[in-house]
C-alpha positions as CSV (number, residue, x, y, z in Angstrom):
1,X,10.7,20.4,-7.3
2,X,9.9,17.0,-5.3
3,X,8.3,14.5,-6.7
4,X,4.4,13.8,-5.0
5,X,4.7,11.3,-2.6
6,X,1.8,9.2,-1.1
7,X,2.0,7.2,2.2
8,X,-0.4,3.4,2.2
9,X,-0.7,2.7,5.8
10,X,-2.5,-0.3,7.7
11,X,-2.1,-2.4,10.7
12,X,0.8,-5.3,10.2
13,X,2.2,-3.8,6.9
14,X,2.1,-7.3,5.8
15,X,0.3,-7.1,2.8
16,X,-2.6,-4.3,1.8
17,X,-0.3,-1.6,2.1
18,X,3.2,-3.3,0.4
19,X,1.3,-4.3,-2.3
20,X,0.3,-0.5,-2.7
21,X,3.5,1.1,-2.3
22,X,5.4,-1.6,-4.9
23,X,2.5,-1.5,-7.4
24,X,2.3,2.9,-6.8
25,X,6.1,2.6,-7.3
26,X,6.4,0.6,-10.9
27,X,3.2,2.5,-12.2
28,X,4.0,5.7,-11.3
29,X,7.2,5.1,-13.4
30,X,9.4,7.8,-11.3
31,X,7.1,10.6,-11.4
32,X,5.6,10.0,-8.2
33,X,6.7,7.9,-5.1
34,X,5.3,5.5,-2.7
35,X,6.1,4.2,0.7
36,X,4.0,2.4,3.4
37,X,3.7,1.7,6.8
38,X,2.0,0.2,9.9
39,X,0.2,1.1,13.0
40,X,1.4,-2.6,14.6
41,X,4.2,-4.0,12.0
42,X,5.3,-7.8,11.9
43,X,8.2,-9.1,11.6
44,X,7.8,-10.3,7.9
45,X,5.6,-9.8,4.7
46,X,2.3,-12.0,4.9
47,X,3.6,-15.1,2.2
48,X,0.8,-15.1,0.4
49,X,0.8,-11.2,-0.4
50,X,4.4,-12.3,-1.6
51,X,3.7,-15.5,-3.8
52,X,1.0,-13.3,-5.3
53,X,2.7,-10.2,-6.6
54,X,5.6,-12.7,-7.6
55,X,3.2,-14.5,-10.1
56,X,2.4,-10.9,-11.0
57,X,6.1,-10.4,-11.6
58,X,6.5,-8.2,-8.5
59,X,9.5,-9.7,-6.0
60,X,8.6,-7.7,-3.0
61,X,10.4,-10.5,-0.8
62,X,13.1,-8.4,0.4
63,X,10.6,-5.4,1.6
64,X,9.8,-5.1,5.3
65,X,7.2,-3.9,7.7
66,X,8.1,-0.5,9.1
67,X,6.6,1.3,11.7
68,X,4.7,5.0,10.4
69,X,6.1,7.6,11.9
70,X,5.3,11.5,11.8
71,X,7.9,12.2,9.4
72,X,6.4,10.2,7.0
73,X,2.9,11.5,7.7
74,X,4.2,14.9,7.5
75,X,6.4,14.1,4.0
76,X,3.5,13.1,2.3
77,X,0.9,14.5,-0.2
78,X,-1.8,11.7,-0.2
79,X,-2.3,9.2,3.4
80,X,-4.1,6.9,2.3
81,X,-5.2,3.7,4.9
82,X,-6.0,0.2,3.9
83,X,-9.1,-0.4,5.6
84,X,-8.0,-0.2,9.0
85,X,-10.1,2.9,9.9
86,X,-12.1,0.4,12.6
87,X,-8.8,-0.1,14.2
88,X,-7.6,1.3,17.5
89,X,-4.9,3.6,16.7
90,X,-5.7,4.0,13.1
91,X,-4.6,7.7,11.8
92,X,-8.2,7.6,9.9
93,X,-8.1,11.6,11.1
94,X,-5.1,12.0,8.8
95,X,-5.4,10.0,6.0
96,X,-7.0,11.7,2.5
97,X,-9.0,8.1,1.8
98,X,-9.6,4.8,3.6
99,X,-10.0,2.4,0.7
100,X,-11.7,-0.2,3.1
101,X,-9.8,-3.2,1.9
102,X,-10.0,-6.6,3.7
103,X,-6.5,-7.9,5.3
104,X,-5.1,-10.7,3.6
105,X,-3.6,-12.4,6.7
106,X,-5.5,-15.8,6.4
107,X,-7.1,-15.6,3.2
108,X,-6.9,-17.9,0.9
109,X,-4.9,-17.4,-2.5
110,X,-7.2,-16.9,-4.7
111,X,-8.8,-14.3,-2.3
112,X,-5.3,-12.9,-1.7
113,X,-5.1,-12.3,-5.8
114,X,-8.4,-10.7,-5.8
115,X,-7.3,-8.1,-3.0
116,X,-4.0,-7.6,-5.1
117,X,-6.0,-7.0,-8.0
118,X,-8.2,-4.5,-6.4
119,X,-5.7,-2.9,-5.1
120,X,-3.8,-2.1,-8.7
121,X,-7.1,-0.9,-10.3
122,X,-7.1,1.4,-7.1
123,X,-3.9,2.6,-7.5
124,X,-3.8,3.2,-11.4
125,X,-7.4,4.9,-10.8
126,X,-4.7,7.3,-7.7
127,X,-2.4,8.0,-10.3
128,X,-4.7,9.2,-13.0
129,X,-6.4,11.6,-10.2
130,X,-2.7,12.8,-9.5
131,X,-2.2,13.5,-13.2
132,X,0.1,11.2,-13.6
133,X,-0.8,8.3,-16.5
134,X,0.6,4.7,-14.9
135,X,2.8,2.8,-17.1
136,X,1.3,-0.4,-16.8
């Protein structure tokens, strides 16, 4: 049996949707997996989205942006977009729930910790819909 997976996309995969996928990953403790994606991905992780989880005591420095593809749409249980649903190209159609996040891009820090923060209460509240009680 394969574990549930769920797939965080949004545009630059820069920050909304990393933070997602590393946080989904460490609560889920191995009983469910994460990856994400972009619609437009950079060439490197927004450093604010990266200072941030670090003071959280998440290195996410070595993740990078990757383009979604339909495997990964098709591999997953749960699409779930970042708040990019206003954005040309946006799979709004195929994702389960837009959580309507802001981008981080620009932000200052302390607006950058609040979006991190919103994000984990989001994805502990995903977890316990799955089932699945996050370890953190």
């Amino acid at each position: 049996m394969s574990l549930p997976r769920v797939l965080f996309v949004c545009l630059h995969n820069a920050g909304r949707s990393q933070i997602a996928e590393a946080l989904f990953n460490v609560y889920a403790g191995g009983r469910a997996v994460a990856e994400s994606a972009g619609l437009d991905p950079v060439k490197a992780l927004n450093i604010a989205v990266v200072a941030a989880m670090r003071e959280s005591g998440y290195d996410i420095a070595s993740a990078g942006p990757k383009l979604i593809t339909d495997e990964m749409i098709d591999a997953a249980d749960r699409v779930i977009t970042m708040g990019c649903a206003d954005e040309e190209g946006c799979p709004a159609e195929l994702a389960d729930e837009d959580w309507s996040l802001p981008d981080p891009a620009g932000a200052p820090m302390p607006r950058v910790r609040e979006i991190r923060d919103e994000i984990a209460r989001r994805v502990r509240r995903l977890l316990r819909e799955m089932e699945i009680e996050p370890v953190r």
